[in-house]
C-alpha positions as a printed Julia matrix, in Angstrom:
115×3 Matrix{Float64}:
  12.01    2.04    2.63
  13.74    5.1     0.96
  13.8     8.57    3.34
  11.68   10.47    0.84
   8.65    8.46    2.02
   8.61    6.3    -0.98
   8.24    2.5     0.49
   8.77   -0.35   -1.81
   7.19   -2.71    1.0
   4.06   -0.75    0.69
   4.13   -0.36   -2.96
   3.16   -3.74   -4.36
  -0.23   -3.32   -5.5
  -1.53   -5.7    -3.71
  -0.12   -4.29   -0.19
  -1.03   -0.97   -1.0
  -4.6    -2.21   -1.46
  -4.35   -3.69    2.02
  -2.82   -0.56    3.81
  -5.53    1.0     2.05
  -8.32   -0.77    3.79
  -6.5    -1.44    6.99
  -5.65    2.42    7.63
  -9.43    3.28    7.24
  -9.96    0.67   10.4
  -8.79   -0.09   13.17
  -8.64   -4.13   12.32
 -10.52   -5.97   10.04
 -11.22   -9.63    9.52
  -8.94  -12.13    7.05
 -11.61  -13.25    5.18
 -13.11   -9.39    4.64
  -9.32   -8.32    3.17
  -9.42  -11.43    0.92
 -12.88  -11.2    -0.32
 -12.51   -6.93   -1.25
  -9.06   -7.59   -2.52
 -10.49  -10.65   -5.2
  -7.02  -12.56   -3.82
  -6.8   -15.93   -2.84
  -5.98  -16.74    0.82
  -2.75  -18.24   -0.14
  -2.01  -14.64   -1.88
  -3.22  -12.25    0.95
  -0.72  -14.62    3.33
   1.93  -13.87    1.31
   1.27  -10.37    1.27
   0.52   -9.53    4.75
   3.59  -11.82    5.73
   5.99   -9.29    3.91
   3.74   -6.33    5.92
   4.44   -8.32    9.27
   8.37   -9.0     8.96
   8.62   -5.45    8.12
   6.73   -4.48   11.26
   4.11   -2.9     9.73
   0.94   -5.29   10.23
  -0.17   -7.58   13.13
  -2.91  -10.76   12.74
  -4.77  -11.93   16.18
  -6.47  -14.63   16.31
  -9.7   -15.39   17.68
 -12.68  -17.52   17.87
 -16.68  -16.65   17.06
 -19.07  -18.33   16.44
 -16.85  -21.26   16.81
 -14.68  -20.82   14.29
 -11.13  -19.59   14.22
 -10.65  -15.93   12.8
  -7.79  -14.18   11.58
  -7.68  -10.46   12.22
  -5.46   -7.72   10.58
  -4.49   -4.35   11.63
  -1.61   -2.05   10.74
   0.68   -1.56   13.58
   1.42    2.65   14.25
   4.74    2.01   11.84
   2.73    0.26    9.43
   0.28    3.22    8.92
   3.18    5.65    9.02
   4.46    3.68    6.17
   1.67    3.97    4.23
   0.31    6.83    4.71
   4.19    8.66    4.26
   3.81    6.27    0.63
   1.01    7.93   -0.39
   2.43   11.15    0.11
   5.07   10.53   -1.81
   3.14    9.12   -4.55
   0.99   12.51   -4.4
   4.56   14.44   -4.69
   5.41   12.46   -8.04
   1.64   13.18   -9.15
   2.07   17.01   -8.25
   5.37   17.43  -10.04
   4.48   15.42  -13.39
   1.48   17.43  -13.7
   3.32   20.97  -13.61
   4.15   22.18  -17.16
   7.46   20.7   -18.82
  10.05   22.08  -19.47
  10.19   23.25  -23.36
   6.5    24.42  -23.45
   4.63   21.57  -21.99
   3.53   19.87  -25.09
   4.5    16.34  -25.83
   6.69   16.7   -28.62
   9.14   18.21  -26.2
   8.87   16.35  -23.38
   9.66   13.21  -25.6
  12.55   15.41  -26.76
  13.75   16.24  -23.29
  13.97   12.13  -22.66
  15.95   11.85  -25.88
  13.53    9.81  -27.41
C-alpha cells in the first residue's frame, strides 16, 4: 500500500472487482463472488487469499442446506483499503481530465511526454 491511498493489493482487477461487491455487503457467499466475477474457484482462491494475508478479507464457513459454504466479507481495513483505492483512482481521473498544459490539445500533450 502507498500513503496516497493508491493500493496495489486492491488494484488487480480481479480484487478490485471483489472489494467492489464485498463493500456493497456486509458478506456474501463464495459461490455468488465466483459466479458475478466469471472466475474459476481456483482463481477467486487465489485472489481472496492475497486479500486475507493482507488483512483485508475474512471467509467463514458454514453449513445449509447440508452443504459446506464459504462466506466472504471485507474486514474494516479491507474496506478502508478499497474504498481509500478508489479515491485515489478518482484523484488520477480528476487531474488527467483538467486541461494540459500547452493548450490542452493532443499534439502538445504528446509533445510535453517527448514523444
Amino acid at each position: 500500500m502507498s500513503g496516497d491511498g493508491f493500493d496495489l493489493i486492491v488494484h488487480a482487477p480481479n480484487r478490485l472487482k471483489i472489494c467492489a461487491l464485498l463493500d456493497t455487503v456486509e458478506r456474501a457467499e463464495f459461490g455468488v463472488v465466483q459466479e458475478r466475477l466469471e472466475v474459476s474457484a481456483s482463481v477467486l482462491s487465489k485472489h481472496v487469499s492475497v486479500l486475507m494475508d493482507a488483512g483485508y478479507a475474512e471467509q467463514h464457513k458454514a453449513v445449509r442446506d447440508t452443504r459446506q459454504r464459504v462466506w466472504l466479507q471485507l474486514t474494516s481495513a479491507g474496506r478502508e483499503a478499497y474504498r481509500g483505492h478508489v479515491a485515489a483512482l478518482r484523484e488520477i481521473v480528476a487531474q488527467e481530465s483538467e486541461p494540459a498544459v500547452g493548450g490542452g490539445d493532443a499534439e502538445s500533450l504528446r509533445a510535453a511526454d517527448g514523444a
